[in-house]
FITOR-712726 format. One line per field, with one value per residue (C-alpha): residue number from 1; residue in one letter; x, z, y. Coordinates in steps of 0.05 Angstrom, whole numbers. Example, Ala and Ser with C-alpha at 12.3 -4.5 7.8 and 13.67 -1.06 7.14 Angstrom:
2
drenba	c(1 2)
fimi	c(A S)
x	c(246 273)
z	c(156 143)
y	c(-90 -21)
***
This chain:
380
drenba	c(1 2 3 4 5 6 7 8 9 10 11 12 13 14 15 16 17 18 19 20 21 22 23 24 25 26 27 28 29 30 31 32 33 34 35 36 37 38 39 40 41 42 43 44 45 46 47 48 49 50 51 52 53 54 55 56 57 58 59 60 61 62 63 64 65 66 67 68 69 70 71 72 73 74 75 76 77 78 79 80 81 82 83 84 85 86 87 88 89 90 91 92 93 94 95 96 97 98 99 100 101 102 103 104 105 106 107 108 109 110 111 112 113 114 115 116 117 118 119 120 121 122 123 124 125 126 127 128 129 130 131 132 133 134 135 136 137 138 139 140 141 142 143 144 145 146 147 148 149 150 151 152 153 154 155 156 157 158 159 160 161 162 163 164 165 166 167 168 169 170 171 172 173 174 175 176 177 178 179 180 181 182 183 184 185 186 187 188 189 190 191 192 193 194 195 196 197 198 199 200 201 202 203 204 205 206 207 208 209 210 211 212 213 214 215 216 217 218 219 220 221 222 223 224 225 226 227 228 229 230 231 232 233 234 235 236 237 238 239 240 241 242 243 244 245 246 247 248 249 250 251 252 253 254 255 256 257 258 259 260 261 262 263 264 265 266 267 268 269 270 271 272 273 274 275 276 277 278 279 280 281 282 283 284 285 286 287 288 289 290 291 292 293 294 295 296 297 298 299 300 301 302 303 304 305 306 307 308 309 310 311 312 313 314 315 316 317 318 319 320 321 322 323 324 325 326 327 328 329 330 331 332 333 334 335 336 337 338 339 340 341 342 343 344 345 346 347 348 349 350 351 352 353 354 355 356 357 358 359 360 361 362 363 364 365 366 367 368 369 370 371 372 373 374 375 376 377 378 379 380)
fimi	c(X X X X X X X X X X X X X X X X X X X X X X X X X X X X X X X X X X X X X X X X X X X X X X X X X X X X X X X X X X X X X X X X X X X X X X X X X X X X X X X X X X X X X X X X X X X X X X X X X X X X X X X X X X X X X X X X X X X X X X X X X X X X X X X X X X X X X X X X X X X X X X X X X X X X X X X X X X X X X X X X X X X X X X X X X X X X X X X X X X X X X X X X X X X X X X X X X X X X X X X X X X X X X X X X X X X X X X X X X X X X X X X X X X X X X X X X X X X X X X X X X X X X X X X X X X X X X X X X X X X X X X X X X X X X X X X X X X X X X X X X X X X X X X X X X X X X X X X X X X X X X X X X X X X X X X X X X X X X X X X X X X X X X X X X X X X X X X X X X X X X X X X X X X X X X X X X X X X X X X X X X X X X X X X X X X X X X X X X X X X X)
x	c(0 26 2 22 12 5 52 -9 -11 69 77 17 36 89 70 2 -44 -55 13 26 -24 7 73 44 15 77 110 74 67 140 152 103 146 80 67 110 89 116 108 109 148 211 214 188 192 139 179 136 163 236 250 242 296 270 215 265 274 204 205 200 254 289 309 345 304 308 352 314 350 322 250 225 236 178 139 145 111 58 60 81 40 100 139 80 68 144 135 70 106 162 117 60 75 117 59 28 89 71 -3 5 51 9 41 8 -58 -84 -77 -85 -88 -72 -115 -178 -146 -178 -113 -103 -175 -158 -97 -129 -146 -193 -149 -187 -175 -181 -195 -191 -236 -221 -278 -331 -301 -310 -380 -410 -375 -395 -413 -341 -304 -346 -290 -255 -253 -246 -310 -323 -260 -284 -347 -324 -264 -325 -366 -310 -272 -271 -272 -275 -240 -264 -238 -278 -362 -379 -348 -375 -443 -423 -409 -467 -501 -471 -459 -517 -456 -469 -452 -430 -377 -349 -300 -295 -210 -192 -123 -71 -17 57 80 111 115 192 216 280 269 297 320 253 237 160 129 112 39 11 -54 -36 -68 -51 -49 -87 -120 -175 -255 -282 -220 -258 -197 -226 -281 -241 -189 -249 -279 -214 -184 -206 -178 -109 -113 -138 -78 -15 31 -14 2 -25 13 -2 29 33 -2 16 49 -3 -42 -50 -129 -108 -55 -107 -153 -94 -85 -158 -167 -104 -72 -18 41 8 -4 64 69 124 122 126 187 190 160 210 186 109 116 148 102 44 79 90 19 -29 -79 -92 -153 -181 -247 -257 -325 -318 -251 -258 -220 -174 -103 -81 -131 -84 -26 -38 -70 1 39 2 -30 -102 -145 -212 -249 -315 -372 -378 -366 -321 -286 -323 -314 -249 -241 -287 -285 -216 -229 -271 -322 -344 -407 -353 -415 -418 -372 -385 -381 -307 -278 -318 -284 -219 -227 -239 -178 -132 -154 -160 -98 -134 -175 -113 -83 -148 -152 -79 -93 -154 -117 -58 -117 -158 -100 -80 -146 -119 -54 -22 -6 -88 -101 -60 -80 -158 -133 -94 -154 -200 -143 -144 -223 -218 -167 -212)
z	c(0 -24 13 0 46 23 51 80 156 152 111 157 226 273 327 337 343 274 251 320 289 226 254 301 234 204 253 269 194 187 230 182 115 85 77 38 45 22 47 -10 24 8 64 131 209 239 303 310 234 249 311 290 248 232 178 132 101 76 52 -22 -33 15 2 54 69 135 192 266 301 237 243 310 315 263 297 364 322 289 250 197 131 90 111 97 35 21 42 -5 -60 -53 -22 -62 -127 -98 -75 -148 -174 -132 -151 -221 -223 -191 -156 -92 -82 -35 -16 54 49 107 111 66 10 -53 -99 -111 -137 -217 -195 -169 -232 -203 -140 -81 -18 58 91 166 191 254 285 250 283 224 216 290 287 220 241 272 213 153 109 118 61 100 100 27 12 64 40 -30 1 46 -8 -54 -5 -18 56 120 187 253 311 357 354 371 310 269 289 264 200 191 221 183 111 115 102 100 172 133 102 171 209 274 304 360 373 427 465 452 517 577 647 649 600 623 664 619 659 665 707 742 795 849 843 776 736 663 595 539 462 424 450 399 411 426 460 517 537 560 590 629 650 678 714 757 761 833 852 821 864 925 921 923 901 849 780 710 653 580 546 466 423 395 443 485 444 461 479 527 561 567 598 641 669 685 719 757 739 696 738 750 681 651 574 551 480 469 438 446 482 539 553 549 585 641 643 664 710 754 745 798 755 677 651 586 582 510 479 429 411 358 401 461 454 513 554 547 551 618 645 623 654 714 720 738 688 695 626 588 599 519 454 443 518 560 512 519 590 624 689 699 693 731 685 690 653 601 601 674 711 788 757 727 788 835 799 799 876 891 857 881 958 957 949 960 909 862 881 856 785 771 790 748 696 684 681 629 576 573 529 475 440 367 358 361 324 270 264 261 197 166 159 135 75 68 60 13 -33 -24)
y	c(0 78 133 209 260 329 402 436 430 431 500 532 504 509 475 446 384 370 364 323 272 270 261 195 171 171 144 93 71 74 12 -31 -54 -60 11 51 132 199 269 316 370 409 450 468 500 453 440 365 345 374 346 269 263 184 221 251 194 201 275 279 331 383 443 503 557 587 557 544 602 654 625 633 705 700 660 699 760 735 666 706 703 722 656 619 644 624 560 556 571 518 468 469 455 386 372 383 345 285 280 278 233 178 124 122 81 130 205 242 306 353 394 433 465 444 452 383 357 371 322 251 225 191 162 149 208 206 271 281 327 361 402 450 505 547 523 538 608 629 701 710 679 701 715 665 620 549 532 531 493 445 431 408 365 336 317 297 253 165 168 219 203 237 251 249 219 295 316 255 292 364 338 302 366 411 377 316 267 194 169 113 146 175 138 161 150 184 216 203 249 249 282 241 250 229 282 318 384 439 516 549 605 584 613 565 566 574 564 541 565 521 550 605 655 667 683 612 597 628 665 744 707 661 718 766 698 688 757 760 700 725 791 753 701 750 674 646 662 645 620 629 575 580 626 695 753 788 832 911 902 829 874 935 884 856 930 940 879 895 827 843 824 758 734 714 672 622 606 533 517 432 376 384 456 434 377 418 466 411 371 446 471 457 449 456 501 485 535 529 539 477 431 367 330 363 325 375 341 278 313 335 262 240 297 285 348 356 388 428 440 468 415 423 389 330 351 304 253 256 269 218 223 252 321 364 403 474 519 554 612 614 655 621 552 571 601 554 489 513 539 467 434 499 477 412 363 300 317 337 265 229 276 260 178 178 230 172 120 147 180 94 90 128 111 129 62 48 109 84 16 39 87 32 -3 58 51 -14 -24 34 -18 -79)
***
C-alpha cells in the first residue's frame, strides 16, 4: 500500500495538534514494511516534523530555506504570513508534482485546500476532519474562506475520518454526510511524564493556559472569571502557554483587571518545555467553547496534571471522568471548579490517578492501526 501526504498542515503550522497527528501517523506507519508513504514536502519550520529526524527519510525533496534560530523570531511576532506564503510557494507545487505523477494508491491530504482535486485522476482520498469550528462560528469567521473549501473536500472525499463521535455529528449536522462514510478514530498524546526538566523560570503556584487565544477559546471570559482569585492570592500566577504575544487590547484588559504582573506567557518551543510546564501547574484550565477532540486534555493526564475544562463538545468525551467540568458561560461555575482543585490536594491526588488512568485508552499506535484499515477497506 502507497500513501502520499500532502505540505499543507506543515507550511501553515508550527507547532500544533494537527501536525502532532500526522507526525504519530507517520510514525507509526514507518515501523510496518507493508506501507510505503511519502510526504510531499521540500521544506518546513513545523517543530513536530523537524525534531524526528526518523521522517526525513520520507520527505520527497528538501530544500534550505530558513535555519531554526532565523524562524522563531517570526513566529514569536505573528505566524508570519510572509513565511508561509514562502513555504507555499516551494511546497505546493511538490505537492502538485507528486499528484500527477500517480504512484500512490491513496492520498491524505492535510488539511482543506482544494488545490489538488484537478490532480487525483480519479485516486481514491481520505480527509480528516477536525472540528466545525469554522461552521458553529460562521458570524465571527465570515471571510474566511475554510468553509467553502471544506465543504467540496467533504463531499469529494472516498472516505472521512473523525476525531472524535462529537465531531462525526457536526459533519453530519452541518454537511448531511453519510454516517457511513465517517470513520470516527480518536487521537492520542505524545507528551511524557519522564521528560527531562529543561532551565525554566516558574512561579511556584501557577494556573496554566494552553495555546491560542482566539474568541471561542474562551480566553477574556475566562481571565475576567478568575481575576479575583489572582488579586486575592498574592503567590498564584497564570501562565499562557503558546499562542501569539499578548495583544494591546489582552494587556489593556490585564491592566484593568489589575492582573498584569500575575499573568506571565512562555512560548512553546519543544515537548520538553510543554511537558514541564504541566507537570508544575497545579492544575490545567481548558475553558474552550468547542474543541474536535482536546489532545491537551491527554497531555496533561500524562503529565500528571489535573485538568478542569468546558462541559462542551467532544471535551467530556475525551475526558471521562478525569477532569472536573465547569459551565464555560458561567462565571461562578469557572472560578468555583478551579477553587476546589486549588484547595483541595486529596482531590488533586485522585484527578492525577484517574488523569494517568484514562489517557491509557488512547494511543497512536491504536489510532494508526484503526486508519490503516480505513485505507485498506478503501483498496478492497
Amino acid at each position: 500500500m502507497k500513501l502520499l501526504y500532502d505540505h499543507q498542515i506543515f507550511t501553515n503550522q508550527y507547532y500544533g495538534g494537527i501536525s502532532r497527528y500526522f507526525c504519530e501517523l507517520m510514525n507509526q506507519f514507518s515501523k510496518n514494511p507493508n506501507i510505503q508513504f511519502t510526504l510531499a514536502l521540500r521544506a518546513s519550520y513545523n517543530e513536530n516534523l523537524c525534531s524526528q529526524p526518523t521522517l526525513d527519510p520520507y520527505w520527497s525533496n528538501r530544500s534550505q530555506l530558513l535555519s531554526r534560530t532565523q524562524i522563531i523570531p517570526y513566529i514569536e511576532k505573528t505566524m508570519d504570513i510572509h513565511l508561509m506564503r514562502r513555504l507555499r510557494i516551494i511546497n505546493e507545487p511538490e505537492s502538485v508534482r507528486l499528484l500527477k505523477k500517480q504512484d500512490f494508491d491513496i492520498f491524505h491530504p492535510t488539511y482543506y485546500n482544494p488545490y489538488f482535486m484537478k490532480q487525483l485522476q480519479g485516486k481514491p482520498y481520505v480527509l480528516t476532519v477536525y472540528d466545525m469550528i469554522h461552521e458553529i462560528f460562521s458570524d465571527m469567521l465570515k471571510w474566511d474562506h475554510a468553509v467553502a473549501d471544506k465543504k467540496r473536500v467533504i463531499e469529494c472525499a472516498t472516505k472521512i475520518v473523525a476525531i472524535s463521535n462529537n465531531t462525526k455529528a457536526d459533519i453530519i449536522k452541518f454537511y448531511d454526510c453519510d454516517p457511513k462514510k465517517i470513520e470516527v478514530i480518536p487521537l492520542a498524546a505524545s507528551l511524557h511524564n519522564n521528560t527531562p526538566n529543561i532551565s525554566l523560570n516558574l512561579p511556584q503556584r501557577y494556573i496554566l493556559f494552553i495555546g491560542d487565544r482566539g474568541f471561542y477559546k474562551n480566553f477574556t471570559f475566562f481571565i475576567n472569571s478568575i481575576s479575583s482569585l489572582l488579586n486575592d492570592e498574592h503567590d498564584l500566577y497564570l501562565i499562557c502557554a503558546g499562542g501569539k504575544v499578548f495583544s494591546y487590547t489582552e494587556i489593556h484588559l490585564f491592566d484593568v483587571l489589575k492582573i498584569k504582573k500575575k499573568i506571565i506567557r512562555y512560548p512553546i518551543i519543544n515537548d520538553m518545555m510543554l511537558s514541564q510546564l504541566y507537570r508544575k501547574a497545579i492544575l490545567f484550565i481548558f475553558p474552550s467553547l468547542y474543541e474536535g477532540f482536546g489532545i491537551p486534555l491527554l497531555e496533561a493526564f500524562s503529565c500528571g496534571c489535573p485538568v478542569a475544562a468546558s462541559n462542551t463538545s467532544s471535551l467530556p468525551e475525551v475526558g471521562g471522568d478525569a477532569v472536573n467540568y465547569f459551565d464555560p458561560y458561567d462565571s461562578d461555575s469557572i472560578r468555583k471548579v478551579i477553587e476546589d482543585i486549588l484547595y483541595d490536594n486529596s482531590l488533586q491526588d485522585s484527578m492525577r490517578v484517574k488523569g494517568y488512568q484514562r489517557q491509557k485508552c488512547f494511543s497512536w499506535e491504536m489510532t494508526a492501526m484503526q486508519t490503516k484499515k480505513v485505507y485498506e477497506d478503501i483498496l478492497t
